[in-house]
C-alpha positions in Angstrom: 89.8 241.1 272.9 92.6 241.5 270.2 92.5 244.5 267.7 95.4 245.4 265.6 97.4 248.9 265.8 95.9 248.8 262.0 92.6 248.4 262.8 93.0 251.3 265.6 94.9 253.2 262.8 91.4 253.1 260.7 89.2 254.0 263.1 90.5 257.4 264.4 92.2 258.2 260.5 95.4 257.9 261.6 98.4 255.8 259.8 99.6 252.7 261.5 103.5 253.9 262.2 101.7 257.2 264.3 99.5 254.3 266.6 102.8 252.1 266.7 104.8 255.4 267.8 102.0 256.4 270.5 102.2 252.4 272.1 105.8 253.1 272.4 105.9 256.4 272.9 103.2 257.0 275.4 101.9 253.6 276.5 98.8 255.0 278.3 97.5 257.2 275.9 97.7 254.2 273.6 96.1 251.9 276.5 92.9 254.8 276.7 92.5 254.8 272.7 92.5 251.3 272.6 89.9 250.7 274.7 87.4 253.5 272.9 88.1 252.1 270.0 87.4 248.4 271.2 84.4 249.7 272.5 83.2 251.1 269.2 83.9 248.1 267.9 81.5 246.2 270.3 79.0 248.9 271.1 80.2 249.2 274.7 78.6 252.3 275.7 80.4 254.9 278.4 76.7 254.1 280.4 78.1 250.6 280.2 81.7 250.9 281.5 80.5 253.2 284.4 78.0 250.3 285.2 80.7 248.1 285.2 82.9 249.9 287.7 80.2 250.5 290.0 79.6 247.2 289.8 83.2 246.0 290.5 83.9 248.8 293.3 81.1 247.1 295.2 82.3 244.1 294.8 85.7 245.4 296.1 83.7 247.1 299.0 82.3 243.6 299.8 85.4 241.9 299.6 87.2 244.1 301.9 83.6 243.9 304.6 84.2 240.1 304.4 88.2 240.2 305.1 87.7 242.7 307.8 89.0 245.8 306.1 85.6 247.2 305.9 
């Protein structure tokens, strides 16, 4: 999923040199705000996400059972 440092800009009413100063600045901070902001943009609850990691953390666990590191 692609969003612009503009787009991100607009939605938490900053201007686009402070979003392109965090991504260089403070790469994971930008990394975090993109991803709220992506899922604003496609109305990706935090219920969602934490579904999602449960979901891949027993896959994981599964993985690991099958390979013998469980």
């Amino acid at each position: 999923m692609q969003i612009t440092g503009k787009e991100i800009a607009l939605a938490v009413g900053k201007t686009p040199a402070a979003i392109s100063y965090l991504k260089k600045k403070h790469q994971e901070e930008f990394s975090l705000l993109r991803l709220g902001v992506l899922c604003k943009k496609f109305g990706i609850s935090d219920e969602d996400i934490e579904a999602l990691l449960l979901l891949k953390n027993r896959g994981l666990h599964k993985s690991a059972v099958v390979y013998g590191h469980g």
